[in-house]
N, C-alpha and C positions, 0 to 999 in steps of 0.2 A: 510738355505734358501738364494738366490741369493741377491745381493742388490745393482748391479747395473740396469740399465732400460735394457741396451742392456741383460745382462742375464735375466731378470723377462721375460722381450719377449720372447729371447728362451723359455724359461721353460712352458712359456704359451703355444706356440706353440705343448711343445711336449707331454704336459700332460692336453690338455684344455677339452679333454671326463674327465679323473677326476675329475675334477675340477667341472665342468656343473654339474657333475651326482652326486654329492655331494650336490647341491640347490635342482637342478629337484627332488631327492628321500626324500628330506625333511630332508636330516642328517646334512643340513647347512641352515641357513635364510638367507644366499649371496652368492658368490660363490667366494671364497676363491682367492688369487692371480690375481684376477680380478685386472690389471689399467684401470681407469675412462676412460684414452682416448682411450683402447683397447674395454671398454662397448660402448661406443659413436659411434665405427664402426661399430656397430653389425649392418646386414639387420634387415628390419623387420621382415621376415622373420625364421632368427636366434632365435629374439626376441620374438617372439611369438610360436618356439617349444621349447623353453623353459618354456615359460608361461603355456603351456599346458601341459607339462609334470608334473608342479608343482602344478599345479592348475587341478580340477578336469573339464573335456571339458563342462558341464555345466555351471559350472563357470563361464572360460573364454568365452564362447557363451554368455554369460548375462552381461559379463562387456564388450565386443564388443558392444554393441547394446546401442547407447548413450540415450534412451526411459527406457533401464533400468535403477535400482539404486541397486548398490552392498551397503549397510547398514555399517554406519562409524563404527569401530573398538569401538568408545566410545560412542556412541547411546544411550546405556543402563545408562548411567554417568547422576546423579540429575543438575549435574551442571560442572563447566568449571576448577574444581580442579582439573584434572588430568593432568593438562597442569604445574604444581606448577613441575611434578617429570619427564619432557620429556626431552628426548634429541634430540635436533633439529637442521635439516640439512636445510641451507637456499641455495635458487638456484636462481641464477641469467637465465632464460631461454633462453635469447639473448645470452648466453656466450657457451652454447653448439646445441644451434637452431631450437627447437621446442620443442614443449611440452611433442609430444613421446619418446625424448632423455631421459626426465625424468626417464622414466622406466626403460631405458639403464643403469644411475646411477645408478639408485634407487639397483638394480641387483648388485651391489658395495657394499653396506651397510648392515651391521649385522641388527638385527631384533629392536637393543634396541634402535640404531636411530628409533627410532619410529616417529617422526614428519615432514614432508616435506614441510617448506614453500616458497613458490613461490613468489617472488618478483614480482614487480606490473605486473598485466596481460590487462592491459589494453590500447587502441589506444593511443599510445603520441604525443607527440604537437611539439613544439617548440625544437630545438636540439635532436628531438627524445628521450627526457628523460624518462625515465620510470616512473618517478613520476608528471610529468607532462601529467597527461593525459587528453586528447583533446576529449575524448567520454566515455561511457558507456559501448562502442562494446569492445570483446574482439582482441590485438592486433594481425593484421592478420598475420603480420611475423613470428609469431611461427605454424603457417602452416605445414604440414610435407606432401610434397607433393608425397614421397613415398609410405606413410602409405596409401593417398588418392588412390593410384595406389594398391595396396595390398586388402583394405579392401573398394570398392568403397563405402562403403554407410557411409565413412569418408569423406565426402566431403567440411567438413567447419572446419573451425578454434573452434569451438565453439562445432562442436560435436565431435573433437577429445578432448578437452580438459574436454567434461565427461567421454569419456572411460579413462583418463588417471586418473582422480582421482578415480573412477571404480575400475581399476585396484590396487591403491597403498590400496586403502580399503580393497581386495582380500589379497592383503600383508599384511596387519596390522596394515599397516601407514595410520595418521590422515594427514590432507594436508589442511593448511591455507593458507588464501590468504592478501594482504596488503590493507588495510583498509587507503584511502587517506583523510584527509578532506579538500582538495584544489585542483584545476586543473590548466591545462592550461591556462596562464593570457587569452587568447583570444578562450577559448575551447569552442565549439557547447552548453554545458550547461551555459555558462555566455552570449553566445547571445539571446539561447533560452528563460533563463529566469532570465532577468538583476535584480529584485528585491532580488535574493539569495544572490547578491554580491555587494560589496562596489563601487561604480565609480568617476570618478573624470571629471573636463570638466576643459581641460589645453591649452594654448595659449603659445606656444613654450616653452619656457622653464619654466613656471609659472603655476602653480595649480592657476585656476579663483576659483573652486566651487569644495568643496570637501561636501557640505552637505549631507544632509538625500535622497535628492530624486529624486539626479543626475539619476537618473535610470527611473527615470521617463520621461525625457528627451529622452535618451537612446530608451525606449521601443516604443516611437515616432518616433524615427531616422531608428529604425529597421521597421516600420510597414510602413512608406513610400517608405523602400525599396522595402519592399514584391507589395507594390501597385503600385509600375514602372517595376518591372523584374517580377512579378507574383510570384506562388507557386514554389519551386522547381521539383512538385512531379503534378503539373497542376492542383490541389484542387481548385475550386473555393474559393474565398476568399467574404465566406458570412455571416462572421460574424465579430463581433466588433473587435475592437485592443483590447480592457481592458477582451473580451471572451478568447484573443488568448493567451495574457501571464497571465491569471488568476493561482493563487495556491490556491487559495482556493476555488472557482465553478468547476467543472471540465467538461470542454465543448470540448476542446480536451484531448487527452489523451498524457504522451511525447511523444510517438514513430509517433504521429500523427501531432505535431509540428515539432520534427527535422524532418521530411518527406518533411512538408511542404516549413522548412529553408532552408534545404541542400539534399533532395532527396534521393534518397534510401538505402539502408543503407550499402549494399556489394558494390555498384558505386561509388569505394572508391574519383578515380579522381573525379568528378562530385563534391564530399561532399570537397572535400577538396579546388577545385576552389570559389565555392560558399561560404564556408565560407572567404576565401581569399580575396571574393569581399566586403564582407559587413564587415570585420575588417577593410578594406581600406576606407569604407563608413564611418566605426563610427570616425576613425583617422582622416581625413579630418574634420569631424565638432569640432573636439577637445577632443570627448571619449574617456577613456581609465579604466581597469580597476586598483583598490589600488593591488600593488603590497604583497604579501604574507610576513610578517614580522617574527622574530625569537627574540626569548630570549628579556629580560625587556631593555628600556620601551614600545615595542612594538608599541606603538602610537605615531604621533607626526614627520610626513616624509614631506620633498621639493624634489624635482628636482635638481637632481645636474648640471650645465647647461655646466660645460666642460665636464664629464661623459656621454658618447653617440657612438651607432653606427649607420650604415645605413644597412639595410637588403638589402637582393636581389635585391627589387623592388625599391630602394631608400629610402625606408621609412626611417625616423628619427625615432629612442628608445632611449629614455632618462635612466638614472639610476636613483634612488631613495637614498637619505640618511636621516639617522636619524638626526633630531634637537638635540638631548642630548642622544647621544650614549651613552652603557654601553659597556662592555669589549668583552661579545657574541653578540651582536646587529646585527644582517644579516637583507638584505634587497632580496629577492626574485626574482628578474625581470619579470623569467619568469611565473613565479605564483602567482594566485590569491587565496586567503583564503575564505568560504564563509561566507556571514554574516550573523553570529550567531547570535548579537543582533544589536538591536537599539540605537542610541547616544542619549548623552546626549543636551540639547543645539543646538539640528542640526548640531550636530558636529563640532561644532565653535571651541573648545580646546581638539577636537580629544580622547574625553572621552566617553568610554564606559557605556549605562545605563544595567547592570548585572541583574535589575529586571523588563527588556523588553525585552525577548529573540524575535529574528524574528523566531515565529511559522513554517511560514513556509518552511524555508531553515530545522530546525531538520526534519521533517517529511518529505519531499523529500530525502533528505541522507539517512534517515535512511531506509525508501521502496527501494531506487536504491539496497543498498547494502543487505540489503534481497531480492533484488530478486535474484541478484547473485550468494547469499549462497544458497536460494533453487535451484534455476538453475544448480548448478555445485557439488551442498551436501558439502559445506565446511565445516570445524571442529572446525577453529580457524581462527582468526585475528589477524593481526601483524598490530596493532594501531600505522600508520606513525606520527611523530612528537608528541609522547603522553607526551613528556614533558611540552608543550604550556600550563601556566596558566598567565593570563592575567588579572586579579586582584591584584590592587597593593596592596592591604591589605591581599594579601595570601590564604589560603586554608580555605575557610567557615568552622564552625565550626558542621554545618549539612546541607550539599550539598542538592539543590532539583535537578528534575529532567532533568534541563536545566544547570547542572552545568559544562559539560561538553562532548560533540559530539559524542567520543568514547563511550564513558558508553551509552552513551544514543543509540548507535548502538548497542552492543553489551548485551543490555536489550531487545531490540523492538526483535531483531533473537529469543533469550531465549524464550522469551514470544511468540513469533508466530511460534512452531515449535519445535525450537532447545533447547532444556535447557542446554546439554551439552557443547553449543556452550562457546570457550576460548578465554581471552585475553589477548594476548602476546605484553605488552606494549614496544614501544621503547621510553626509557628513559636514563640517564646515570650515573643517582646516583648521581648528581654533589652538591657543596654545594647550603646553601639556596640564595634565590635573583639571582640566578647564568641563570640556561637555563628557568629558571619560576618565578616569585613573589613565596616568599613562600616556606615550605621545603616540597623536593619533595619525600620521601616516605610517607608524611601526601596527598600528590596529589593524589602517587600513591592508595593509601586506598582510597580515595576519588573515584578517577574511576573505583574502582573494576576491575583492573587487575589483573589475575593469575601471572601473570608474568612478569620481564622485563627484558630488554637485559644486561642494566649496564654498564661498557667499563673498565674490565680484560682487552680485546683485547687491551686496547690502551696505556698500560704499560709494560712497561719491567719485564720479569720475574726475581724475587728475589730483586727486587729495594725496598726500602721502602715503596713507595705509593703504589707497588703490594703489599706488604704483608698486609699492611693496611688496604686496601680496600678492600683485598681480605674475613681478618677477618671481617671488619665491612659489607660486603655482609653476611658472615656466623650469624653473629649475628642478622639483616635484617630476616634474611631465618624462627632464630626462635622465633623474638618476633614480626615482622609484619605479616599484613593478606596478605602480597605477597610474593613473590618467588623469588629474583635476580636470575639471569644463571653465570652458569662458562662459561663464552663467552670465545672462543678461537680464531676465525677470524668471520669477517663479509665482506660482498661484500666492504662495506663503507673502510674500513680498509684494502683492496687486491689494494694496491696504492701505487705508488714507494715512500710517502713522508714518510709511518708507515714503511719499510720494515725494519727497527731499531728493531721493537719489534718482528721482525722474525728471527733477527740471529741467538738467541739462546732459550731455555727454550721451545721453540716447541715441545719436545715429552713431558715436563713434562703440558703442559697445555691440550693437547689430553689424556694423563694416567689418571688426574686428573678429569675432565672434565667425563671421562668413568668411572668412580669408585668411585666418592664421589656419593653414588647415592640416597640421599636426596634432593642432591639438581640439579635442572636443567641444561642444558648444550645448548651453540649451537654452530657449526660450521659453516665457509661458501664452499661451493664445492669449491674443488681442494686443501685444504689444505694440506692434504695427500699428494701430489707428488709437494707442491710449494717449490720453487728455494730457495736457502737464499738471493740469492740477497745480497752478500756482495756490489756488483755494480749495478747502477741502474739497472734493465731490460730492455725488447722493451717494449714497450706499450701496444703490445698482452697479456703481460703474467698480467695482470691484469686485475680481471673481473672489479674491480669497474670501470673501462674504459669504458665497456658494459651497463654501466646502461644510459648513455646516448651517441648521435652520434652527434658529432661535425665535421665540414669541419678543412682541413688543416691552411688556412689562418686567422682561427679565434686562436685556442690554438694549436698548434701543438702542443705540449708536452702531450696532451693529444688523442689525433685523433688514432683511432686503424683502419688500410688498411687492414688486412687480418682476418680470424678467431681465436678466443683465441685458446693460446698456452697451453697447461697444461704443469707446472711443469717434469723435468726429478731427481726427489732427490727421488732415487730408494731404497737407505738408511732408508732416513724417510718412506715410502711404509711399506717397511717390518717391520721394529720395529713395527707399528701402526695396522698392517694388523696382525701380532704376539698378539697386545693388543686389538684388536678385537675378535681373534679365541678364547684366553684365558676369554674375557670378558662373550663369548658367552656361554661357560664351568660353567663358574661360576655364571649365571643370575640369575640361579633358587632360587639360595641360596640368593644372596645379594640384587636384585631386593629393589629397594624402601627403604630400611634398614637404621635408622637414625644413624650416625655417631659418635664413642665415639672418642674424639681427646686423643691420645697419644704425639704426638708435634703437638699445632696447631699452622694455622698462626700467625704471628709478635706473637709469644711467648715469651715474654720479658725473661724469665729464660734460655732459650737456645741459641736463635740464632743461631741454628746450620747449617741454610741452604736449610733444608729441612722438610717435613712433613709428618706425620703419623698419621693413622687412622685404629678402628676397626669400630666394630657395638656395640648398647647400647644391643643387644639382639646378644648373640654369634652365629656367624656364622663361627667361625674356622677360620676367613682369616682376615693380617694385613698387608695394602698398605702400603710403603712408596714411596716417590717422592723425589728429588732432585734437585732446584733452577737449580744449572749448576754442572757438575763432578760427581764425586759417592757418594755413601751414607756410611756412617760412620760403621764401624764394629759391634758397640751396638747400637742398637733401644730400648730406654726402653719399657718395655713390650714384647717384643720377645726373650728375654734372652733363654727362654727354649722348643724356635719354632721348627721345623723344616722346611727348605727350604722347596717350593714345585716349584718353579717355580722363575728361574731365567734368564725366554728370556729376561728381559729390563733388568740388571746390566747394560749395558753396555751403557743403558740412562736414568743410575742413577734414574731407579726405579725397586722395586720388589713389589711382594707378596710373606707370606707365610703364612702357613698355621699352625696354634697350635697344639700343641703335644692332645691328646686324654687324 
């Protein structure tokens, strides 16, 4: 097989009817030789005779039509276990440019990537962060404005993006979406309804009033505006201020307040001057919201009063810092957290009362993002920040129903609906006290996560604290109620400061990753053709770059001017694209199959380098892997194998397969 790019191109070129007609007739779940950024050019066009030739023209006619619902792959599933044994492909959508590209990938991928989760989809705020989102609405730059040309009754952002999940249902694949519990510091939902979030009233550099009911203030400040500029949307304005941001009467409905805040809802300019107006309304009188905190002590922040920029319009933004930092202690800027519960004291020592949840901030989150799930059919949730426990006494010892925001989302879907519905926590496995109060697989149980991300990716392959961690994940896998992943890359982690942990050990965390198939896996797009980066890269060739849009004169070192690059390492292609065809071979047999270690990780008796695996229930086939170099001549336990399959020796991993 070819392995450099310019060759795999040729070869594409001169045999791409094989190739296609290889998915199209169903003898492939991808189509073979396929590069990402060869899928990414495909017309619509292309793309959808392909779709039809694979898919029965029924089908695709009912997953066109965003009124339909093509029925999730795990529908049938009591519950969200099946997320414990997935392997999951994470997409940055900003990085390849709309949502229909997905499909493009998606056409890359063997069938066993079964998971496709879509990093935040939603309107962002401030630097354009994707995690920072500033509305409800889905983001409209993932738009495909060809597709709208093609198939006109594509004509929103929001109704391609249910053909798109439509579509990957058709294929197989479950397709979750990111699950935020914070927005934009100044987003359309923290004006709309100031009682969900923390506020503060600050006279330059000084917090005056950080209590309980700054907000109440606030929802004043905001209703004298509506009563000098009117409605946005020309509602008369006849009824009470305490009717307008009520959560618990319900006299408007939201989409009948942001209407009235900021105007319609596609008038993207319109909504975005009017909110601009009344952030500069609340600033002025000294409002502002608490900035989004990270890891213990969480509570407990001033103004730092040299720490400051000025925005476009002049405005002054202050930074925030911790009184008694700990070693992870972040402070947020541009995010605001909502308020979960009520303080103790009127928040005079910035103490949390845990057995006064604010009712009504759960029950808003948790309808917003059900409706989304039903709106779009999602499958699963990738719970942002689910490491957050904020009890400095640690992990309750019988959590109730307010114990924590995710769980409590990822219950209300189950229960209204979905029971299948999964949640894919991000977390990192770190010690106790560390990114939570508390130790964090007792959290993890606690919030009833299928699964979590963990951070393999953020270690060097063969180091100590890989193999380590890598065993005490495996151990995790089987005496806790949750599932770590063999995480290989993440978007967070496609960043010139990790490109360390990319030099080497890449094919054996993709072999690995594919073939321990107990346990979970995830990948982030473009791993397959990413660069090694002995020297830094451009800035293009990283998505995490993609996740939010910065100007020049604020961080250049981080500012991306053209579209992302994908990778040219043609090399890694094909070994991986070889350990996909061969995975694909072998699914039927090893699918889900729990693992007997023959060398497991940090095996104190060997150290040999690398590891070896069968199944506890025989299925003829024993992987090994190799740290870095090759694998040793005797593998105990394969003394009396026969080879069957020696496409990776050459990166230092194989399969074979047992004598009969």
């Amino acid at each position: 097989m070819p392995t450099t790019l310019t060759d795999l191109q040729a070869d594409w070129q001169k045999n791409y009817l094989l190739y296609t007609d290889e998915f199209q007739s169903g003898r492939s779940s991808f189509i073979p030789r396929l590069l990402p950024q060869t899928a990414i050019g495909f017309s619509v066009y292309q793309t959808l005779e392909m779709l039809y030739k694979r898919l029965s023209g029924n089908t695709l006619r009912r997953a066109l039509d965003p009124d339909e619902v093509i029925e999730s792959p795990v529908k049938a599933q009591p519950n969200g276990d099946w997320l414990k044994r997935s392997n999951m492909v994470g997409i940055n959508v900003r990085t390849i440019g709309s949502f229909w590209k997905v499909i493009n990938y998606n056409l890359t991928l063997p069938a066993l990537h079964d998971s496709i989760h879509l990093l935040p989809i939603w309107e962002p705020g401030v630097v354009g962060s994707l995690y920072g989102m500033v509305s409800w609405q889905i983001n409209p730059e993932f738009f495909d404005v060809e597709l709208a040309r093609y198939v006109p009754a594509l004509d929103t952002v929001d109704k391609q993006l249910k053909v798109v999940v439509n579509l990957l249902h058709a294929l197989g694949r479950t397709v979750g979406m990111d699950v935020i519990p914070h927005t934009d510091r100044f987003s359309e939902m923290v004006i709309a309804c100031p009682s969900l979030f923390e506020w503060v009233h600050r006279e330059g550099a000084q917090i005056k009033d950080h209590s309980n009911l700054v907000y109440k203030y606030v929802e004043e400040a905001v209703w004298q505006y509506l009563k000098y500029a009117g409605a946005a949307d020309g509602t008369p304005l006849t009824f009470a201020k305490e009717d307008f941001f009520s959560t618990d009467v319900v006299v408007l409905t939201d989409d009948q307040r942001l209407r009235i805040l900021f105007g319609q809802e596609h008038d993207y300019g319109s909504r975005l001057s009017r909110r601009l107006a009344l952030i500069r309304h609340l600033t002025q009188l000294g409002f502002e919201t608490l900035p989004m905190t990270m890891a213990p002590p969480y509570r407990g922040i001033h103004i730092d009063p040299e720490d400051f920029v000025y925005d476009d319009s002049g405005q002054i933004w202050y930074q925030y810092a911790f009184d008694h930092p700990q070693p992870m202690s972040r402070v947020f800027g541009p995010l605001a957290r909502y308020r979960f519960y009520e303080s103790k004291d009127n928040n005079r020592n910035w103490e949390l009362d845990f057995d006064r949840p604010n009712y009504p901030a759960w029950a808003y989150v948790c309808r917003k993002v059900h409706d989304c799930q039903r709106t779009y059919n999602f499958d699963f949730m990738r719970g942002d920040m689910a490491h957050v426990q904020m009890r400095p006494q640690g992990v309750p010892s019988q959590p109730d129903d307010f114990y924590d925001p995710l769980r409590a989302i990822k219950k209300y879907i189950q229960a209204n609906g979905a029971p299948y519905y999964g949640f894919f926590a991000e977390t990192f496995l770190a010690p106790p006290d560390t990114m939570g109060y508390g130790n964090e697989p007792d959290h993890l149980e606690a919030i009833e996560a299928e699964s979590t991300l963990g951070d393999l990716q953020s270690m060097v392959v063969g180091s100590d604290e890989f193999n380590r961690q890598f065993a005490l994940y495996y151990n995790y896998l089987k005496t806790r109620r949750f599932a770590p992943n063999f995480t290989v890359m993440t978007a967070d982690k496609d960043d010139p400061r990790f490109d360390t942990f990319y030099q080497s050990g890449n094919l054996f965390r993709y072999f690995t990753a594919l073939f321990l198939t107990d346990m979970p896996s995830y990948v982030g797009l473009g791993f397959e053709v990413r660069n090694l980066h002995e020297q830094r890269g451009a800035n293009e060739e990283y998505s995490k770059l993609y996740v939010f849009q910065i100007g020049d004169d604020k961080q250049p070192d981080k500012v991306t001017h053209e579209p992302y690059q994908w990778g040219e390492n043609g090399e890694q292609f094909a070994v991986i694209e070889r350990m996909r065809s061969t995975a694909e071979r072998l699914w039927p047999a090893i699918a889900g199959q729990p693992t007997r270690w023959l060398v497991a990780p940090n095996d104190q008796r060997t150290q040999a380098g690398y590891i070896a695996w069968t199944h506890v229930e025989p299925t003829s086939y024993v992987f090994a892997a190799a740290w870095s170099g090759p694998l040793p001549e005797s593998i105990p336990g394969v003394e009396t194998a026969e080879l069957v399959n020696v496409l990776f020796k050459e990166a230092g991993c194989c399969i074979w397969q047992l004598s009969q």
